[in-house]
GUPAPA-945543 format. One line per field, with one value per residue: residue number from 1; x, y, z of N, C-alpha, C in turn. Coordinates in pm, 1 decimal, decimal comma. Example, Ala and Ser with C-alpha at 12.3 -4.5 7.8 and 13.67 -1.06 7.14 Angstrom:
! residues 2
n = [1|2]
nu = [1319,0|1285,0]
nv = [-569,0|-225,0]
nw = [780,0|708,0]
cau = [1230,0|1367,0]
cav = [-450,0|-106,0]
caw = [780,0|714,0]
cu = [1320,0|1290,0]
cv = [-330,0|3,0]
cw = [780,0|787,0]
***
This chain:
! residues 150
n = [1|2|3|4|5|6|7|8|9|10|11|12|13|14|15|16|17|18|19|20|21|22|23|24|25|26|27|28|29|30|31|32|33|34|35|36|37|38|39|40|41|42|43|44|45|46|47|48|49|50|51|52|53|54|55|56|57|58|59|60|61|62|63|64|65|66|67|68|69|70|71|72|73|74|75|76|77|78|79|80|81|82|83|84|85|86|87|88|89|90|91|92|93|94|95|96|97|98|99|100|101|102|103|104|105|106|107|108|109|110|111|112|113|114|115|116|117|118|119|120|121|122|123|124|125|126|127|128|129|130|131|132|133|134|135|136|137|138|139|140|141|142|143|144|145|146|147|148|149|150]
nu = [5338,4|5216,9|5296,5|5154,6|4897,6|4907,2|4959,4|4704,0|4523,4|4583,6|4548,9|4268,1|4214,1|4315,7|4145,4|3896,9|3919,9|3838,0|3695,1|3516,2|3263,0|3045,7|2790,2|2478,5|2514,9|2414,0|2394,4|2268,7|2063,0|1927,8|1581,3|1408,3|1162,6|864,6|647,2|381,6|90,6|-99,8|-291,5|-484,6|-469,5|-332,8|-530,1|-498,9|-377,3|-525,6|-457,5|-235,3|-232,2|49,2|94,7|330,9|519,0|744,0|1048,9|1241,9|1558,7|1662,5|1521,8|1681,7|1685,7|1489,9|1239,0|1309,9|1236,2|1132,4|1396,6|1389,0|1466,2|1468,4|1322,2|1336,1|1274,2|1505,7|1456,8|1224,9|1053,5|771,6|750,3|764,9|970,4|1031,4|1238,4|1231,9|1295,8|1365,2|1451,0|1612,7|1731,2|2005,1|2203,9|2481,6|2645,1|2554,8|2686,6|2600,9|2236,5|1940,0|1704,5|1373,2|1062,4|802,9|886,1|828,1|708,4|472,9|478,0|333,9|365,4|295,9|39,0|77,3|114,0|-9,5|79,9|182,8|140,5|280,4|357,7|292,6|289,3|337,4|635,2|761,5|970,0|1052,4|1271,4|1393,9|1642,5|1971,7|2163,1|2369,8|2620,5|2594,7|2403,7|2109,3|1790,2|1452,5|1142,7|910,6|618,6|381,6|177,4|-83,4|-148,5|-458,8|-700,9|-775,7|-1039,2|-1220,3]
nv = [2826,8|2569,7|2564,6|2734,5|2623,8|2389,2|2483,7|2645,9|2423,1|2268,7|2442,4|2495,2|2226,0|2257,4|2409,6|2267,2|2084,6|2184,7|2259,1|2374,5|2449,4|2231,7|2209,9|2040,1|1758,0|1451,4|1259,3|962,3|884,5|750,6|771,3|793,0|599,7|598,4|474,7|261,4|118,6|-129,4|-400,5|-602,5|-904,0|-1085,1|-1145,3|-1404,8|-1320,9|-1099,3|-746,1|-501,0|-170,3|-18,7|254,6|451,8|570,1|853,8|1046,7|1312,2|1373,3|1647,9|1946,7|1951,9|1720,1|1481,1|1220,5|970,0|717,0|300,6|112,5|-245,1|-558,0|-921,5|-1224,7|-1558,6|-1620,6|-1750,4|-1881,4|-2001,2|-2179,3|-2087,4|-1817,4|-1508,4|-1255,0|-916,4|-635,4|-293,9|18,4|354,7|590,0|877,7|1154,8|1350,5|1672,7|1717,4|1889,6|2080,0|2203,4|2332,5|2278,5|2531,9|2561,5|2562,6|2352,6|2081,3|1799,5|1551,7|1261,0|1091,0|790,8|555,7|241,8|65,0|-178,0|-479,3|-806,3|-1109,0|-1429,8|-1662,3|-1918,7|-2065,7|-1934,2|-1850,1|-1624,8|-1281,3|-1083,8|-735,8|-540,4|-247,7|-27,3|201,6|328,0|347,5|144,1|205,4|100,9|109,3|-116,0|-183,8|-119,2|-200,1|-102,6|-334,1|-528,2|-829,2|-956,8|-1197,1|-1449,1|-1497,6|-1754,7|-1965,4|-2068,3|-2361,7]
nw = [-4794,5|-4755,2|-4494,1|-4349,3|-4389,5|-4262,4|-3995,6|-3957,1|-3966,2|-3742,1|-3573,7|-3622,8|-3493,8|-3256,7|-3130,9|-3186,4|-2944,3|-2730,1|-2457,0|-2297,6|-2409,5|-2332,3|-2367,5|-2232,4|-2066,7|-1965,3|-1685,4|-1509,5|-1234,1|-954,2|-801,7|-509,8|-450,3|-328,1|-288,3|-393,3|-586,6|-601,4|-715,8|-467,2|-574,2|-864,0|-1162,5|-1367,7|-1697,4|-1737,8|-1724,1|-1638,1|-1429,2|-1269,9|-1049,9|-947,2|-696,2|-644,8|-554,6|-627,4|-616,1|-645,5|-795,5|-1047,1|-1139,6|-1401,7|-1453,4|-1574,6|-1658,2|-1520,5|-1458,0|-1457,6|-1288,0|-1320,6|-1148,3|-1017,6|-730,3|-549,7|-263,6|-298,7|-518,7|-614,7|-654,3|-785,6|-808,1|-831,9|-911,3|-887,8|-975,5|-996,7|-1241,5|-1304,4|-1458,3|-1479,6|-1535,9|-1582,7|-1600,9|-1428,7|-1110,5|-909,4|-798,3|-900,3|-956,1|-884,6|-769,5|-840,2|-623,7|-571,1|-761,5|-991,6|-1150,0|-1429,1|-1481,2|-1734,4|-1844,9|-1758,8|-1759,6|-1620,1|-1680,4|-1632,6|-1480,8|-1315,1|-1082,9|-741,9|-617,4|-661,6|-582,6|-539,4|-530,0|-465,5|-492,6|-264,0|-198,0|-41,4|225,8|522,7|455,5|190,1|88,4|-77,0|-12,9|30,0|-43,1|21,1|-177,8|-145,7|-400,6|-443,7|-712,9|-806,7|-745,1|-1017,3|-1116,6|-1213,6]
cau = [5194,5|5213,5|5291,1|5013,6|4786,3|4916,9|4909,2|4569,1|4479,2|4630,6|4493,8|4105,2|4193,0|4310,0|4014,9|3742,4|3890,5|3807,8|3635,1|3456,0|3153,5|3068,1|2644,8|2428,4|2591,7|2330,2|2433,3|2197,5|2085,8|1774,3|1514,3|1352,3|1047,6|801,5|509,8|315,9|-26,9|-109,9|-398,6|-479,9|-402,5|-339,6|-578,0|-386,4|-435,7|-573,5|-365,5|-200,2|-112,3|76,3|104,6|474,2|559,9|891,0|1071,8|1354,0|1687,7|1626,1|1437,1|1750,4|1666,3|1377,5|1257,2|1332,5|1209,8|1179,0|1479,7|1373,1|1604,3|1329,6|1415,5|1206,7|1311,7|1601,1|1403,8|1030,3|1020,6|608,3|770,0|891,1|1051,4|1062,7|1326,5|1242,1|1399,3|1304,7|1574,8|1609,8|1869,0|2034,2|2273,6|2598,2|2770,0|2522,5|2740,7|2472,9|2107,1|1922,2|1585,0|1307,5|989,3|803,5|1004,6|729,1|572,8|392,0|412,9|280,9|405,3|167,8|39,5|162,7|-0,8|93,5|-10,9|296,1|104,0|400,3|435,5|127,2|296,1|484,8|687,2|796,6|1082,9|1041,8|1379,9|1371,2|1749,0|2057,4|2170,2|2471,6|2687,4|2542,1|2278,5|1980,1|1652,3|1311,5|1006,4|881,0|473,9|368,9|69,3|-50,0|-223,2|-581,5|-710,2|-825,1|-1174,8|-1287,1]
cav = [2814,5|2458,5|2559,6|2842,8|2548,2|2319,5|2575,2|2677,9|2326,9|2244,6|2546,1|2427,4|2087,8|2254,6|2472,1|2157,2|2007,7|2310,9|2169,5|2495,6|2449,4|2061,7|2142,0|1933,4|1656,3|1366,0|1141,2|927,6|834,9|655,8|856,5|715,7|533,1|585,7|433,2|158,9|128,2|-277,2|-488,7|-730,4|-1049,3|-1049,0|-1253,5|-1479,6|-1285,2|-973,4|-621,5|-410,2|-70,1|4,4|351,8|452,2|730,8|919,9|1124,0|1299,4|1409,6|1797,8|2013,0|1949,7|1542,2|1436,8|1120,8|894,6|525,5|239,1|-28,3|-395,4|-698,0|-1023,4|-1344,1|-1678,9|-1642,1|-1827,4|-1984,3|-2061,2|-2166,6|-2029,3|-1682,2|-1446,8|-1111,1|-837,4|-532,3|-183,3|92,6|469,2|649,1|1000,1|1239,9|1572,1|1760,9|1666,1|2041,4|2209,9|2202,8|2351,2|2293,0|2693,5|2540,4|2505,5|2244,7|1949,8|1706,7|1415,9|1264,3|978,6|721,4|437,2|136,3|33,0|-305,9|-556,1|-906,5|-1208,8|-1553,5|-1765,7|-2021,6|-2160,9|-1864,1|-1839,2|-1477,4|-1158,4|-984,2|-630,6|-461,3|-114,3|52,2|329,5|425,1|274,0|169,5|292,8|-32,6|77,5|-179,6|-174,8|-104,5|-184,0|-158,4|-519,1|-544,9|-951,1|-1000,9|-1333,5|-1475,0|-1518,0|-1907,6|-1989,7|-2170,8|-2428,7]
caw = [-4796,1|-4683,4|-4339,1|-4271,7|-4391,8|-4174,2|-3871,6|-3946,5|-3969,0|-3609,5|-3442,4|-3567,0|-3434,5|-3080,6|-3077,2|-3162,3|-2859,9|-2635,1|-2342,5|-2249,8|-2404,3|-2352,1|-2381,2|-2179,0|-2039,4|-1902,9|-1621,7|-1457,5|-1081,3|-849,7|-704,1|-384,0|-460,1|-183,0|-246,6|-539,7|-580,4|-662,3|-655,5|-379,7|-607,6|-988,9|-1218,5|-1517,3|-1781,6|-1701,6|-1779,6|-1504,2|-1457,2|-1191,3|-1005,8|-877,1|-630,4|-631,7|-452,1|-694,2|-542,5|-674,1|-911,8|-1161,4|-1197,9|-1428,5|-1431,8|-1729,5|-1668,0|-1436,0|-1462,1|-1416,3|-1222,0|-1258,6|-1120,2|-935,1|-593,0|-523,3|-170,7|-276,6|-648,1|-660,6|-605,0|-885,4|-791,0|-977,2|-865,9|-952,4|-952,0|-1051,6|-1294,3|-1333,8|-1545,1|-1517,0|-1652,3|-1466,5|-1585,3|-1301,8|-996,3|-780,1|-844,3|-787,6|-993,5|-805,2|-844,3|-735,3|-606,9|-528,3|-883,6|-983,5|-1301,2|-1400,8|-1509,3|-1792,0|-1954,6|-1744,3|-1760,0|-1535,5|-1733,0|-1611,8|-1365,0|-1230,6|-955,3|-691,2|-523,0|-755,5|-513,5|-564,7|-467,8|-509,2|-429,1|-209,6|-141,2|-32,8|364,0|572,3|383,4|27,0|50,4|-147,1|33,3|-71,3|-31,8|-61,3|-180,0|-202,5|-447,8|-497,9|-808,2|-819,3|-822,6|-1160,4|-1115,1|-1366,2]
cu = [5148,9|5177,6|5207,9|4901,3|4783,2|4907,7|4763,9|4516,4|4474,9|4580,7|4302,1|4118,4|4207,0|4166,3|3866,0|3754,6|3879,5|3703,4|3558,0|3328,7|3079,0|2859,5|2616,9|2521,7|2476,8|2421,6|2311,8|2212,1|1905,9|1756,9|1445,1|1222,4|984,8|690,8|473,0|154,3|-73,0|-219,7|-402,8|-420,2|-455,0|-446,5|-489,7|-464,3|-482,7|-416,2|-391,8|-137,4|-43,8|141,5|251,9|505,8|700,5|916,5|1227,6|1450,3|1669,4|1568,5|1499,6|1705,7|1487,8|1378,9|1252,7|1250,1|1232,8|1283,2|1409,5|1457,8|1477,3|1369,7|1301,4|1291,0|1368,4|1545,7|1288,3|1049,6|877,1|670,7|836,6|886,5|1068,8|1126,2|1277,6|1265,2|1363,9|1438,8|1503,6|1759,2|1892,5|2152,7|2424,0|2685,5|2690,4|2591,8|2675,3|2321,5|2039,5|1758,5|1467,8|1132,0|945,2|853,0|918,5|693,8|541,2|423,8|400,9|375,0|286,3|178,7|111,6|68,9|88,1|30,9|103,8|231,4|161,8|382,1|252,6|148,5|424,6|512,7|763,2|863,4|1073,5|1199,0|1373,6|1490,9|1884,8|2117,8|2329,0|2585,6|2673,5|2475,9|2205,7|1862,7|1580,1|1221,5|899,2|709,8|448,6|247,4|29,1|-149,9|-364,5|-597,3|-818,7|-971,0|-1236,1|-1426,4]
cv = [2687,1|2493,5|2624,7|2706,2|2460,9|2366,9|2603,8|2518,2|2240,8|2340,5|2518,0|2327,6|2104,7|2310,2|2371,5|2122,7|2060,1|2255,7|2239,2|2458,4|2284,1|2084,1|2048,1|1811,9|1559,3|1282,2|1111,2|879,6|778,2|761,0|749,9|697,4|544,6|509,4|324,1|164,1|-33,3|-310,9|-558,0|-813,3|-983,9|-1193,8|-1274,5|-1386,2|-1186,0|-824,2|-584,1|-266,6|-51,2|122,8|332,7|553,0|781,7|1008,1|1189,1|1417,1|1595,1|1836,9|2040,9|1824,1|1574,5|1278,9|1087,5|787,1|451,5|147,8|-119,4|-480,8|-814,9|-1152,3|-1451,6|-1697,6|-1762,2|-1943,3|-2060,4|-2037,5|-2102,7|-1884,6|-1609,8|-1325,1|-1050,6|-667,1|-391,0|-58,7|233,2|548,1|736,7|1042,6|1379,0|1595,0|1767,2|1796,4|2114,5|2138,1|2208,6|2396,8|2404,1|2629,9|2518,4|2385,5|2158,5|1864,7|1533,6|1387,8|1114,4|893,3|593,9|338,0|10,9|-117,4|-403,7|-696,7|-1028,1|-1323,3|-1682,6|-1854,7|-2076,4|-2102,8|-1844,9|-1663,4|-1411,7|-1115,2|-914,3|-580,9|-358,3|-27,0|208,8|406,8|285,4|276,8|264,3|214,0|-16,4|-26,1|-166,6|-213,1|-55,6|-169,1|-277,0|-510,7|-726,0|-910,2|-1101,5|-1337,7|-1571,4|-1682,1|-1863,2|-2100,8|-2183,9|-2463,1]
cw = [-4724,0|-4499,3|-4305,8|-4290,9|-4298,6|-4010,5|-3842,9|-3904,5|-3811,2|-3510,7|-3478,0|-3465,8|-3299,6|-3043,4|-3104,5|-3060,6|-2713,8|-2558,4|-2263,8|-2283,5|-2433,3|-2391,3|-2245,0|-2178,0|-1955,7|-1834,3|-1508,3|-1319,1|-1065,8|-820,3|-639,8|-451,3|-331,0|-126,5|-410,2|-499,5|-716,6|-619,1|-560,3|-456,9|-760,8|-1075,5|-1353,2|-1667,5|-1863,5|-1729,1|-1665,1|-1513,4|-1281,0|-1134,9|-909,6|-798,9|-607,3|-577,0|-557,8|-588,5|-525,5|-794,6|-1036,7|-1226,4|-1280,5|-1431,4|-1573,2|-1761,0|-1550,7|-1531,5|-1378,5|-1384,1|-1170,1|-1234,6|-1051,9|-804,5|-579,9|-367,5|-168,4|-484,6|-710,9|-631,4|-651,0|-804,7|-872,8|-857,7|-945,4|-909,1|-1047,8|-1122,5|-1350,6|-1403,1|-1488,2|-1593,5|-1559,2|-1513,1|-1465,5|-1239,2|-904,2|-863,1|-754,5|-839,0|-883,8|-878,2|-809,3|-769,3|-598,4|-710,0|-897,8|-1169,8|-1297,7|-1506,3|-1598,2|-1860,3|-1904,2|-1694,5|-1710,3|-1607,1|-1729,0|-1472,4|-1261,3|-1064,3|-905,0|-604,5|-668,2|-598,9|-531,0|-466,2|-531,5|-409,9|-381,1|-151,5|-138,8|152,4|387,1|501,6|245,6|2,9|13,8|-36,8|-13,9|13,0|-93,3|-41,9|-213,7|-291,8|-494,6|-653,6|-780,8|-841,0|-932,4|-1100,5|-1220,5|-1357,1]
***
């Protein structure tokens, strides 16, 4: 009796690790950024939304979220940088995407308020792909910050 239990017991454990039906599987990638939609100059203080344009790979990707990379420009201390970057998901068991769908969409980037004085220009890197080297290429927007008048 032992052993049928122990057989049975060994043939669930091969069949949990049955690799046939894995479900949805998410793995993430960039979609091309094509376009932003920014003010001339930001006032201290003030709330921002900011409009994003995409471009996704195929009618399998949705988009998820931007990723942020923010930093004070390593050559001009008045000059923060901010990296962004459009992330989408799919379903890494399709092999070949048959879906169809629009591929262009738009989101925004809400609630964003500049009140750090230090910097007199944001500049945006909006990533739009990668070169022939795997370099990162942007689309670079400056906007400076509004003078404050007392």
């Amino acid at each position: 009796m032992k052993k049928i239990a122990l057989l049975m017991f060994l043939a669930i454990g091969f069949y949990s690790c049955n690799n046939d039906d894995l479900g949805t599987r998410l793995n993430y990638s960039i979609a091309e950024i094509t376009g932003a939609e920014l003010p001339e100059s930001f006032d201290s203080g003030e709330i921002y939304n900011i409009d994003v344009h995409y471009e996704l790979v195929n009618a399998c990707h949705n988009f998820v979220s931007f990723n942020f990379n923010e930093f004070e420009d390593p050559e001009s201390e008045s000059t923060y940088v901010i990296e962004v970057a459009a992330i989408t998901s799919y379903d890494a068991n399709i092999v070949e995407c048959t879906q169809e769908g629009e591929l262009s969409g738009m989101s925004t980037i809400q609630n964003i308020s500049f009140n750090n004085m230090n910097y007199s220009t944001y500049r945006f890197k909006f990533l739009t792909g990668y070169g022939e080297n795997e370099d990162e290429q942007f689309l670079i927007i400056e906007v400076p910050m509004q003078e404050v008048e007392n």
